[in-house]
C-alpha positions as protocol buffer text, in pm:
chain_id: "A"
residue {
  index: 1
  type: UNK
  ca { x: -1614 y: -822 z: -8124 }
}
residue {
  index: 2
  type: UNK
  ca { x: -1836 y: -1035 z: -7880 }
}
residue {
  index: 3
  type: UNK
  ca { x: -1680 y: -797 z: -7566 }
}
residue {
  index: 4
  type: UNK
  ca { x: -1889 y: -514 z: -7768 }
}
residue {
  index: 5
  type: UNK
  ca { x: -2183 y: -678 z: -7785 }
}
residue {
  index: 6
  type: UNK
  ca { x: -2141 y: -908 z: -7461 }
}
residue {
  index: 7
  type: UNK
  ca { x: -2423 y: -663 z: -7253 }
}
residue {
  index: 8
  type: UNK
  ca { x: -2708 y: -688 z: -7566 }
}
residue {
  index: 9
  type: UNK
  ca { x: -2647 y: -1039 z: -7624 }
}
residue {
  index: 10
  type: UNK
  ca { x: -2699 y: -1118 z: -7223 }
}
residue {
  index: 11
  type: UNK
  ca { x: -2990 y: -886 z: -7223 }
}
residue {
  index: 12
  type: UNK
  ca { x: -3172 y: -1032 z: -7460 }
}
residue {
  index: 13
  type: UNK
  ca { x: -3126 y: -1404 z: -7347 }
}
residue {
  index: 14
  type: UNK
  ca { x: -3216 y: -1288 z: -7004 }
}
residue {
  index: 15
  type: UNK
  ca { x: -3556 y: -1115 z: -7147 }
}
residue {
  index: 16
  type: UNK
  ca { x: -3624 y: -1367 z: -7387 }
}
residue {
  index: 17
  type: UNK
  ca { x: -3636 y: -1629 z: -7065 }
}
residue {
  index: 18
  type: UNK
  ca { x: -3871 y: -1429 z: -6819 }
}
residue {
  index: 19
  type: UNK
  ca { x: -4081 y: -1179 z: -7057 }
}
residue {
  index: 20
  type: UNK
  ca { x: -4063 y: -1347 z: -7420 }
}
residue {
  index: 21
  type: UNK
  ca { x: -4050 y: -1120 z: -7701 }
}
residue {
  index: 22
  type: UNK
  ca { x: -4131 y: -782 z: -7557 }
}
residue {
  index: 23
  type: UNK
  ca { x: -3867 y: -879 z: -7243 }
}
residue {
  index: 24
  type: UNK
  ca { x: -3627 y: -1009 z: -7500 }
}
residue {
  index: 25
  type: UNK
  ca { x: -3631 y: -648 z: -7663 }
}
residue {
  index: 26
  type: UNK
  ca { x: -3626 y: -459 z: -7331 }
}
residue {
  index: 27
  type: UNK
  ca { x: -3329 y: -632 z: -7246 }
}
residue {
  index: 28
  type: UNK
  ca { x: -3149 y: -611 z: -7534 }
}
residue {
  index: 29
  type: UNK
  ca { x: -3187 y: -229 z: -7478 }
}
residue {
  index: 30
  type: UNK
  ca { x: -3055 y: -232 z: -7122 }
}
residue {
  index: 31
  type: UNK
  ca { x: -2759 y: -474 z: -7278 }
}
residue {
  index: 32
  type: UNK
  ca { x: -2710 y: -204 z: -7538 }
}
residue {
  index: 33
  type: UNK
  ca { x: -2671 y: 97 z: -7243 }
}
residue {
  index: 34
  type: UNK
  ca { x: -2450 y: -156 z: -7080 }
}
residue {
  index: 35
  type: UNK
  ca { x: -2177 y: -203 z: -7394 }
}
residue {
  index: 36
  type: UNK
  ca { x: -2189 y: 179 z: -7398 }
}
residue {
  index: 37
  type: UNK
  ca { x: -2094 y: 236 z: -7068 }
}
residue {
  index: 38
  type: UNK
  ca { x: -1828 y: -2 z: -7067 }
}
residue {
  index: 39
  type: UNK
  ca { x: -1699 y: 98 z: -7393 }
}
residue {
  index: 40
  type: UNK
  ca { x: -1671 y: 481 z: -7301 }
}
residue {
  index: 41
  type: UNK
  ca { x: -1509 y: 347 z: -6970 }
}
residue {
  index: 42
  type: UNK
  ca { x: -1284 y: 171 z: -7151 }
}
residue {
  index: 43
  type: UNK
  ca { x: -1221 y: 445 z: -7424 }
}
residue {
  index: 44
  type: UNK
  ca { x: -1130 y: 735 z: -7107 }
}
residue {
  index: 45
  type: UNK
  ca { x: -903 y: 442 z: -6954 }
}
residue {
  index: 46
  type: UNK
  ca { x: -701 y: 346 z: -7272 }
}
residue {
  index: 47
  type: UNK
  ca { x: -691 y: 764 z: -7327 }
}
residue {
  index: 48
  type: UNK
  ca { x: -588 y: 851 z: -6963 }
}
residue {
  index: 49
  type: UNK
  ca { x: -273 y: 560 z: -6975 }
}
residue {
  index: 50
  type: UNK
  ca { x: -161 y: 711 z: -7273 }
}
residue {
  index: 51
  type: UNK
  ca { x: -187 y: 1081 z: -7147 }
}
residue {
  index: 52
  type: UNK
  ca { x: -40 y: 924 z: -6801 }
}
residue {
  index: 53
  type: UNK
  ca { x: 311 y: 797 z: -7027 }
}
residue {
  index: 54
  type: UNK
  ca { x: 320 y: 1148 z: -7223 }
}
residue {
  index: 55
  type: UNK
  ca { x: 315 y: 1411 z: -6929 }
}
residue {
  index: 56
  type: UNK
  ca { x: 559 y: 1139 z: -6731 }
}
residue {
  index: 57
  type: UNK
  ca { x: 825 y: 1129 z: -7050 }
}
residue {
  index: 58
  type: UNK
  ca { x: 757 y: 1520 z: -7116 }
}
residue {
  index: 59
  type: UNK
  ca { x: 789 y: 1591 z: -6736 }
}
residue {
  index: 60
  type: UNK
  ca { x: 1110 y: 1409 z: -6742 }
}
residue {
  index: 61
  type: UNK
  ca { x: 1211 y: 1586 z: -7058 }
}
residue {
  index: 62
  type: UNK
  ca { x: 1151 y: 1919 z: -6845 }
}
residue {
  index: 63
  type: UNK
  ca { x: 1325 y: 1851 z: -6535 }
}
residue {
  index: 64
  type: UNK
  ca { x: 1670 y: 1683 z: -6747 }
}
residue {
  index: 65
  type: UNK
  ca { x: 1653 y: 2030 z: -6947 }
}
residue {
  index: 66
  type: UNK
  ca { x: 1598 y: 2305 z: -6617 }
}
residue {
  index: 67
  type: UNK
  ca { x: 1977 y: 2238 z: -6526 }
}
residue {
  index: 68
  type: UNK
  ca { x: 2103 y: 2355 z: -6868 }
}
residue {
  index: 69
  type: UNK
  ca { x: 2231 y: 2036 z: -7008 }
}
residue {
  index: 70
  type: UNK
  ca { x: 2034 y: 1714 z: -7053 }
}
residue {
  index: 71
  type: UNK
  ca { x: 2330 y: 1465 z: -6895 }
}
residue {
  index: 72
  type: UNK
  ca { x: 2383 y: 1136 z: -7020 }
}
residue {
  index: 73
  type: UNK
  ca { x: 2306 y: 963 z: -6724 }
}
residue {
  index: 74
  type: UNK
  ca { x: 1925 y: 1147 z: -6739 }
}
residue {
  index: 75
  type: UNK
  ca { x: 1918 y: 1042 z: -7085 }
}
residue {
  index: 76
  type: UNK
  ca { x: 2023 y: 656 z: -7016 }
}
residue {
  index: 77
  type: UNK
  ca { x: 1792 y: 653 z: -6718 }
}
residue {
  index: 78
  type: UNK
  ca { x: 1494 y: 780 z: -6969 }
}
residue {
  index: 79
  type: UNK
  ca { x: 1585 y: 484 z: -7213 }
}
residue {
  index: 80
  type: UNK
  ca { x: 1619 y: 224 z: -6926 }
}
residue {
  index: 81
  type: UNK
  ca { x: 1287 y: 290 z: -6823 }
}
residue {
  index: 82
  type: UNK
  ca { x: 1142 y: 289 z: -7215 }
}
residue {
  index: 83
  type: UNK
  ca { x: 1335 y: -58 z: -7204 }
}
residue {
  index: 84
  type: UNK
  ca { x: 1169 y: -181 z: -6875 }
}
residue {
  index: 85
  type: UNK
  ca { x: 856 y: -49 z: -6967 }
}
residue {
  index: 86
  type: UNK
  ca { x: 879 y: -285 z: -7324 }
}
residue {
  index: 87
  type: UNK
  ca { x: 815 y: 51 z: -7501 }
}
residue {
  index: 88
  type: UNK
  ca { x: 861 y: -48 z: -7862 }
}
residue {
  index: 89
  type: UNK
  ca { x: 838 y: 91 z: -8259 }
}
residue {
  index: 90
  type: UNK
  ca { x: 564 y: 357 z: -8226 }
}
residue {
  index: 91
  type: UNK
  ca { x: 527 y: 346 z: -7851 }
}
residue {
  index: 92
  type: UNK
  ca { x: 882 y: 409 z: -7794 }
}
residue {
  index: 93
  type: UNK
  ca { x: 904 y: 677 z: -8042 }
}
residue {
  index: 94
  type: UNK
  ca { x: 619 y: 876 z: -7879 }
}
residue {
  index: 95
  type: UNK
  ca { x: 822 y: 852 z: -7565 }
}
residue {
  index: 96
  type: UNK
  ca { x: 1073 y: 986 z: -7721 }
}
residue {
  index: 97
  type: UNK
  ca { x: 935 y: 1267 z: -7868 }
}
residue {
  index: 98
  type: UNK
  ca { x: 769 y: 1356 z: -7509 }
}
residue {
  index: 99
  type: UNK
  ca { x: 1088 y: 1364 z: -7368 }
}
residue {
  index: 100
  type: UNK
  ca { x: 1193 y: 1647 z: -7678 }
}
residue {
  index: 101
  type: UNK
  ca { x: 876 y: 1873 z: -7652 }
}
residue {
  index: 102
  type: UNK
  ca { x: 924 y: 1858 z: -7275 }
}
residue {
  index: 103
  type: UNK
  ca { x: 1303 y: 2002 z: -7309 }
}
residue {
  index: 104
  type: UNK
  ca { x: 1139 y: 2289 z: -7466 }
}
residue {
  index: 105
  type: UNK
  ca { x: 1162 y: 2604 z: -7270 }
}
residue {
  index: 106
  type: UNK
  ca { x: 798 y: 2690 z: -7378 }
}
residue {
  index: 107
  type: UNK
  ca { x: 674 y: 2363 z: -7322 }
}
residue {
  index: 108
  type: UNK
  ca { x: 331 y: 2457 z: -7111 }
}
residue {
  index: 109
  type: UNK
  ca { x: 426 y: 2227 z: -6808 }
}
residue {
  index: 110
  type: UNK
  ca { x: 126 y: 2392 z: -6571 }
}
residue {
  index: 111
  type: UNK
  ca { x: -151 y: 2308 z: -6822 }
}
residue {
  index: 112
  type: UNK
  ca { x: 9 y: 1929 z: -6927 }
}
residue {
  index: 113
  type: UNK
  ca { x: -3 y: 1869 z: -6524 }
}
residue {
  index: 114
  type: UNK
  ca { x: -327 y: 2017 z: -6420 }
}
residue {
  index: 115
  type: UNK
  ca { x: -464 y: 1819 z: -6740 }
}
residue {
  index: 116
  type: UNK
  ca { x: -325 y: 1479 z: -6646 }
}
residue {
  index: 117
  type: UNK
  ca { x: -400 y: 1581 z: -6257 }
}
residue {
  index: 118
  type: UNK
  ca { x: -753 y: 1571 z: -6369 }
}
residue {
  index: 119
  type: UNK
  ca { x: -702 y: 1266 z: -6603 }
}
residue {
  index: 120
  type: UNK
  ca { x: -637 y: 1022 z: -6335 }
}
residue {
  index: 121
  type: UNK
  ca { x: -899 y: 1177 z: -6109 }
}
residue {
  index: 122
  type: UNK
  ca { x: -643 y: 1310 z: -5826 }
}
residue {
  index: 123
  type: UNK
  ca { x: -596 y: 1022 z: -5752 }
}
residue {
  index: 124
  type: UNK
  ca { x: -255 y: 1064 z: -5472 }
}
residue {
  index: 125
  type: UNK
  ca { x: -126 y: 691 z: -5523 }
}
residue {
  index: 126
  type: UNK
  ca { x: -88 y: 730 z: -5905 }
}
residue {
  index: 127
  type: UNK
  ca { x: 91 y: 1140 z: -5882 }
}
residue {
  index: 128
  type: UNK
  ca { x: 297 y: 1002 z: -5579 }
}
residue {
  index: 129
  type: UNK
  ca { x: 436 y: 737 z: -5787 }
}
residue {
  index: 130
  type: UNK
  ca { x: 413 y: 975 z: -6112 }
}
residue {
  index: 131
  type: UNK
  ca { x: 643 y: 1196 z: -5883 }
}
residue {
  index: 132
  type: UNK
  ca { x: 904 y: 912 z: -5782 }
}
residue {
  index: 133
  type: UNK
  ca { x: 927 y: 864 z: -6144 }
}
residue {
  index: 134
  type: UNK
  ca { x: 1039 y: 1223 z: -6157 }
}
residue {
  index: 135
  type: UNK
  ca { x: 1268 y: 1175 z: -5882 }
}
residue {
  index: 136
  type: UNK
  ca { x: 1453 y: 903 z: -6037 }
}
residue {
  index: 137
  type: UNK
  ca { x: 1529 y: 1125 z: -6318 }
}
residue {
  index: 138
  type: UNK
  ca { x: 1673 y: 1471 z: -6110 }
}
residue {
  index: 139
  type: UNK
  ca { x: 1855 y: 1180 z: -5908 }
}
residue {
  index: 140
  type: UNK
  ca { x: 1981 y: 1033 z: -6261 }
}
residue {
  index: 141
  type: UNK
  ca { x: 2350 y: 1131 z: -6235 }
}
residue {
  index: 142
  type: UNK
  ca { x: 2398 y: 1122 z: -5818 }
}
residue {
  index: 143
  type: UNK
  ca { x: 2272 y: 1492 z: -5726 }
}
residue {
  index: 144
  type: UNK
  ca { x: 2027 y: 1742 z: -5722 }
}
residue {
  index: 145
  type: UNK
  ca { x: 2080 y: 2031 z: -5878 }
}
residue {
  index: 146
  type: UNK
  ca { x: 1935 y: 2343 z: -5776 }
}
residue {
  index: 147
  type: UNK
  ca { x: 1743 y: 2402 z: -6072 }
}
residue {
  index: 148
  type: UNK
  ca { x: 1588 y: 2065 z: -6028 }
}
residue {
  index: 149
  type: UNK
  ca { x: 1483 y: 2100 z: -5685 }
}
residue {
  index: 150
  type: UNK
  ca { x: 1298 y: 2440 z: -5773 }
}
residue {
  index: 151
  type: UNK
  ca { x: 1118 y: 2295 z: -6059 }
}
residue {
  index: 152
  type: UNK
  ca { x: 1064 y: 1975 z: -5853 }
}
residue {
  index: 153
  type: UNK
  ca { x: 879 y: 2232 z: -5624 }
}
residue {
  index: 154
  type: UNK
  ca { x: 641 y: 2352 z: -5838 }
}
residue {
  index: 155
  type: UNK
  ca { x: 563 y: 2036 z: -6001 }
}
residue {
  index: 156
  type: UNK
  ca { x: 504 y: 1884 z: -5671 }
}
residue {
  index: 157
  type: UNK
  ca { x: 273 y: 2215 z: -5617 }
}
residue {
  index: 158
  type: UNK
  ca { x: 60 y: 2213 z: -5919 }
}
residue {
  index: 159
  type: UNK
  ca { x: -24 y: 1789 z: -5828 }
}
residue {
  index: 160
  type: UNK
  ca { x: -133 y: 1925 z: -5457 }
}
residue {
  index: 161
  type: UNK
  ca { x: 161 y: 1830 z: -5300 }
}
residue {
  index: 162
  type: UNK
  ca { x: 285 y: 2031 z: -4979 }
}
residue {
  index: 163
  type: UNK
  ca { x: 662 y: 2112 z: -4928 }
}
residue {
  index: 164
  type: UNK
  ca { x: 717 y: 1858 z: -4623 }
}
residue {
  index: 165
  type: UNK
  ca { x: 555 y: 1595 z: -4828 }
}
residue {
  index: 166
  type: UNK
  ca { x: 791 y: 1666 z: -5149 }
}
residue {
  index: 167
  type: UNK
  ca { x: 1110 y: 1657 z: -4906 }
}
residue {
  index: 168
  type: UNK
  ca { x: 952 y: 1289 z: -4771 }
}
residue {
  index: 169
  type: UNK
  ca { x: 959 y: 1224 z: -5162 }
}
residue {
  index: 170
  type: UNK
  ca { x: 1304 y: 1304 z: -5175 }
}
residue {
  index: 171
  type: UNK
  ca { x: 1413 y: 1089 z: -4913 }
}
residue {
  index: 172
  type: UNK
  ca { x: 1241 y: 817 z: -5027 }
}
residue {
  index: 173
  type: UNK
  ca { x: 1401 y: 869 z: -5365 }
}
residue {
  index: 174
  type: UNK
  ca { x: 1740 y: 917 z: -5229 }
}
residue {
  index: 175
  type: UNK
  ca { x: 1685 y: 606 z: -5039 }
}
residue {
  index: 176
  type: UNK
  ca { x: 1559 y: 437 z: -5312 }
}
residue {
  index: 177
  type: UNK
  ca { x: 1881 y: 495 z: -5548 }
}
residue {
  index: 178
  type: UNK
  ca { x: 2063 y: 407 z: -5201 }
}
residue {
  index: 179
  type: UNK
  ca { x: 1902 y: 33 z: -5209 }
}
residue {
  index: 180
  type: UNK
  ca { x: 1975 y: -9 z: -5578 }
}
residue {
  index: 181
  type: UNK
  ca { x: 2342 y: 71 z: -5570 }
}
residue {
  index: 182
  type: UNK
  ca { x: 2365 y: -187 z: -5236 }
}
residue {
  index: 183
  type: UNK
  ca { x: 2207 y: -447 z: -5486 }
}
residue {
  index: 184
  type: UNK
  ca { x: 2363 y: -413 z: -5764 }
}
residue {
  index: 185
  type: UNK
  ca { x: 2738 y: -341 z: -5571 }
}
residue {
  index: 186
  type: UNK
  ca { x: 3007 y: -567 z: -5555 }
}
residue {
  index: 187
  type: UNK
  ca { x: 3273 y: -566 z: -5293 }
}
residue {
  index: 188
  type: UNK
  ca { x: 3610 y: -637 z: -5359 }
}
residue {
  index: 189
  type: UNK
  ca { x: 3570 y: -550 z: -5673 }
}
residue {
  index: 190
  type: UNK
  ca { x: 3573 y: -167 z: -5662 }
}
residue {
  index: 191
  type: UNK
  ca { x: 3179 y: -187 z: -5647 }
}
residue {
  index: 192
  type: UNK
  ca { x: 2987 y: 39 z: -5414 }
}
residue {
  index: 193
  type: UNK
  ca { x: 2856 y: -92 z: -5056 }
}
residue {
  index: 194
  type: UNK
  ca { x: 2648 y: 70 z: -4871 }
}
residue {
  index: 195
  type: UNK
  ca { x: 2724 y: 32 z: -4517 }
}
residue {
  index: 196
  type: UNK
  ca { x: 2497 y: -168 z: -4279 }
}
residue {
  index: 197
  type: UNK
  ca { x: 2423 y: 154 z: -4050 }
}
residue {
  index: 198
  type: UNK
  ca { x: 2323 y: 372 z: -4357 }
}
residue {
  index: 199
  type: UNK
  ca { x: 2136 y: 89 z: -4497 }
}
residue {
  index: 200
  type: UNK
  ca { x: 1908 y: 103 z: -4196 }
}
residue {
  index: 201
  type: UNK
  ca { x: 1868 y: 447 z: -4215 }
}
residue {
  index: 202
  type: UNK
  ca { x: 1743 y: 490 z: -4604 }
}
residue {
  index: 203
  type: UNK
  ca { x: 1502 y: 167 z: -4492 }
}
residue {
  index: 204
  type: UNK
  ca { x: 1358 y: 377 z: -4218 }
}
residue {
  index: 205
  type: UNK
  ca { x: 1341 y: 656 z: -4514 }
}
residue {
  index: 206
  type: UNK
  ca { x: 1161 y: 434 z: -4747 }
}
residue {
  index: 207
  type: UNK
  ca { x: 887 y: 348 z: -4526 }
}
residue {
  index: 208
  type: UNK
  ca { x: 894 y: 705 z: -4372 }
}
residue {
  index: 209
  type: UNK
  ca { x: 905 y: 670 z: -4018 }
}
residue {
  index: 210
  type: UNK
  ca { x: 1175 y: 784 z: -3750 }
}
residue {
  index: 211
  type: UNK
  ca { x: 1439 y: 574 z: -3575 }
}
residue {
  index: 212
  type: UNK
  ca { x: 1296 y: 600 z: -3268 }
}
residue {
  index: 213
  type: UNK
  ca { x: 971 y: 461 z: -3364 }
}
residue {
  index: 214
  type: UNK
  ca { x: 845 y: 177 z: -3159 }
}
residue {
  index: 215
  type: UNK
  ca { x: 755 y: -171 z: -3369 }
}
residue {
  index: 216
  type: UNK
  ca { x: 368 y: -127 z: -3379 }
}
residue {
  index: 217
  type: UNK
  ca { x: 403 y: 229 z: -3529 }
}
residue {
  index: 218
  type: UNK
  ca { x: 713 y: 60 z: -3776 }
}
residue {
  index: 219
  type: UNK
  ca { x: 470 y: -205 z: -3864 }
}
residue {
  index: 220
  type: UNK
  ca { x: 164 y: 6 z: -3973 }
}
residue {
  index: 221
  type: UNK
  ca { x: 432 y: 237 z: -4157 }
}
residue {
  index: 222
  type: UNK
  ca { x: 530 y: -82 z: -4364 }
}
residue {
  index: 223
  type: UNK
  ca { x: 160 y: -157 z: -4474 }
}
residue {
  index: 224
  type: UNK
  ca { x: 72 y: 212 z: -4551 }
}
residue {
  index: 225
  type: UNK
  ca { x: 359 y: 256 z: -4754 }
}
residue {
  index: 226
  type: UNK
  ca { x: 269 y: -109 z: -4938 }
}
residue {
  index: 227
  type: UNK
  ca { x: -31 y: 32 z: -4975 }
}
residue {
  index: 228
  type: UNK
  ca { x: -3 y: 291 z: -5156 }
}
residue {
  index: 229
  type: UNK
  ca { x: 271 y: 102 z: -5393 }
}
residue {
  index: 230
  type: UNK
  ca { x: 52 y: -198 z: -5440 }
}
residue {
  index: 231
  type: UNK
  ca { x: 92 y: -312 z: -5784 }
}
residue {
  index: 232
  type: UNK
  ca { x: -234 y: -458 z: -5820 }
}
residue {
  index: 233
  type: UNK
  ca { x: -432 y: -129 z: -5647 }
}
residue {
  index: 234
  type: UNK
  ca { x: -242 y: 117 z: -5878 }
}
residue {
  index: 235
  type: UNK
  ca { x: -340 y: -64 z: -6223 }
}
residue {
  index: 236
  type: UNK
  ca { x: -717 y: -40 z: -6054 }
}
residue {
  index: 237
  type: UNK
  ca { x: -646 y: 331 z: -6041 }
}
residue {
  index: 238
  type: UNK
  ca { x: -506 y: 390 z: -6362 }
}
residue {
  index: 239
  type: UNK
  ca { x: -153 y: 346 z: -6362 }
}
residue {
  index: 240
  type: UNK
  ca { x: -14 y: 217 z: -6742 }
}
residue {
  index: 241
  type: UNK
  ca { x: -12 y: -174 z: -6720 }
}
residue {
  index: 242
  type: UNK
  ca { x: 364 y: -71 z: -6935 }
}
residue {
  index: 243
  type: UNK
  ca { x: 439 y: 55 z: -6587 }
}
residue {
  index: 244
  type: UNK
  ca { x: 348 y: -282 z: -6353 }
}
residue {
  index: 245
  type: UNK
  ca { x: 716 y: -372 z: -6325 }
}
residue {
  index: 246
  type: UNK
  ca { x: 811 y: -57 z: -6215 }
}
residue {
  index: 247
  type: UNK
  ca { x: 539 y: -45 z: -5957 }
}
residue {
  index: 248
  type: UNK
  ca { x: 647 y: -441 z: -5860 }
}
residue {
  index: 249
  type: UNK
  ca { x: 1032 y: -269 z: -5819 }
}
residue {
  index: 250
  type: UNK
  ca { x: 887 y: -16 z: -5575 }
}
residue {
  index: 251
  type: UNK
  ca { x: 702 y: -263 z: -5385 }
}
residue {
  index: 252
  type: UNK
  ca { x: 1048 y: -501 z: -5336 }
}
residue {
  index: 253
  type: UNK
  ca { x: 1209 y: -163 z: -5225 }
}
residue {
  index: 254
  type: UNK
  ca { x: 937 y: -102 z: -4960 }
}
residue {
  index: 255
  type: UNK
  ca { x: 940 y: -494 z: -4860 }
}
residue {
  index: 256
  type: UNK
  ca { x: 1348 y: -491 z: -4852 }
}
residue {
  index: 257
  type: UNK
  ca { x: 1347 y: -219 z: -4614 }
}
residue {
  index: 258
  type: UNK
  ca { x: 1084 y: -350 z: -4390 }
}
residue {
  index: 259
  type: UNK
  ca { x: 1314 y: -710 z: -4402 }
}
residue {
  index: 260
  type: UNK
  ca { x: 1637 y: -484 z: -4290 }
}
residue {
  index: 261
  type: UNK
  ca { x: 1461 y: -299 z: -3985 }
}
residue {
  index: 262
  type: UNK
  ca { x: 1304 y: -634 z: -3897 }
}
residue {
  index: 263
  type: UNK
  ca { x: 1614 y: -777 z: -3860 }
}
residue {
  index: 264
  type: UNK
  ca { x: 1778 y: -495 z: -3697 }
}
residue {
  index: 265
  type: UNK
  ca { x: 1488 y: -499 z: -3410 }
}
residue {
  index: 266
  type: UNK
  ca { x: 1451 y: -861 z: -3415 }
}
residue {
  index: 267
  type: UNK
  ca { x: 1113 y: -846 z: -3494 }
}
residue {
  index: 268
  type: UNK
  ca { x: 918 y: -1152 z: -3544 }
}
C-alpha cells in the first residue's frame, strides 16, 4: 500500500518544508503523477513477463508439434523447464495450456510473435535468449528435424533475425546440449564423454568465434557473449525473474567455455 502512495506522501513532505501549505499541495500533485507513472510502468512490466512465458511455452508447443509427433523427450524438456522455472498451481497450468494452443495447427504464430516482439521493445538480448529457449526444445531428443529447422527459420525471421545469425544460434545450441551431456556424463559407467578436442570446439561455438582467432579477439568474444547473457542486464530488460536461473545456466555455459579455451591457449 505505502509503494502506491510512496511519490504523494514524499511530495507533500518535501512541499510542506520549502512552500508550506500551497507547496505541500503542489507536491503532493507531482507525488501523485509520480505513483502513476510508476504504477503503469509496473502494470506493462508484470503484463509483458507474463506475455514473455506464454508466446515462449506456445512457441515451444509449435515447434514440438511441426514434426508430426510431440516426442517425449520435447515434452520432458517442457516440464523440466516449468520445474526450474518453480512454475506452480495456476502458473504451471497456464504453461501448460500454452504449450496445447501452440500444438494447434491454426495457432496464429506470426501475430503471437510480432505481438511479444513489440512487448519487450525489440529488445535482441531478451528474443536471442527467447530463441535459445526454442532451440533447446527442436534439440530436445538429439536432432533436428527438418520440419523444425524450417519453422525455426521463420520464427527467427518474424523476431528480425537473419539466416547466418539463426545458424550461429544453432551452434551455440548444439554446443550448449554438447556441454551439458560432458557435465552430467560419467565414464566408466556407460555415460557419455565428450572428447577433449570436441569440447574445445563447441567452447569456441559458444562464444562464437573461430579457431584461429588470436587471444585479444577470443577475449572480447567472451565479454560480448557475457554480455548479452548477463543475468542481471536481462531482468533490467524484461526477461521473467521465473527465468533468472535459466539465464544464470547460460552464463556458466559461456564462462565454462571461456575456462576450456583459456586453458587450451594458456591464457593468463
Amino acid at each position: 500500500m505505502l509503494a502506491h502512495i510512496k511519490g504523494k506522501l514524499i511530495g507533500f513532505l518535501f512541499g510542506l518544508l520549502i512552500g508550506n501549505i500551497p507547496g505541500a499541495l503542489l507536491g503532493l500533485w507531482l507525488g501523485h503523477l509520480v505513483d502513476k507513472k510508476l504504477a503503469n510502468a509496473w502494470q506493462f512490466n508484470k503484463g509483458a513477463q507474463a506475455e514473455f512465458l506464454y508466446t515462449t511455452f506456445a512457441t515451444m508447443g509449435h515447434v514440438a508439434k511441426s514434426s508430426g509427433q510431440v516426442s517425449a523427450e520435447e515434452i520432458r524438456l517442457a516440464e523440466q523447464l516449468m520445474t526450474q522455472m518453480r512454475l506452480h498451481g495456476e502458473q504451471r497450468a497456464q504453461a501448460q495450456q500454452a504449450f496445447r494452443e501452440g500444438k494447434d495447427s491454426d495457432f496464429p504464430l506470426a501475430e503471437t510473435l510480432r505481438r511479444f516482439r513489440a512487448r519487450v521493445k525489440d529488445s535482441r538480448n531478451l528474443l536471442r535468449f527467447f530463441m535459445e529457449v526454442q532451440l533447446q526444445l527442436a534439440f530436445a531428443d538429439g536432432e533436428l528435424h527438418p520440419a523444425e529447422r524450417r519453422l525455426l527459420h521463420r520464427i527467427a525471421a518474424e523476431l528480425g533475425f537473419s539466416e547466418r545469425e539463426l545458424e550461429q544460434l544453432l551452434a551455440f545450441a548444439e554446443a550448449q546440449l554438447h556441454m551439458f551431456r560432458q557435465g552430467r556424463g560419467n565414464a566408466g559407467a556407460g555415460g557419455y564423454r565428450q572428447p577433449p578436442q570436441d569440447r574445445l570446439r563447441d567452447a569456441y561455438r559458444i562464444l562464437e568465434v573461430e579457431v584461429g582467432a588470436d587471444d585479444s579477439t577470443v577475449k572480447r568474444a567472451y565479454r560480448r557473449q557475457m554480455s548479452k547473457h548477463h543475468p542481471d542486464k536481462l531482468m533490467a530488460q524484461g526477461l521473467p525473474k521465473e527465468m533468472m536461473d535459466m539465464a544464470k545456466e547460460k552464463a556458466q555455459d559461456i564462462q565454462q567455455a571461456w575456462e576450456t579455451i583459456k586453458a587450451a591457449r594458456n591464457i593468463r
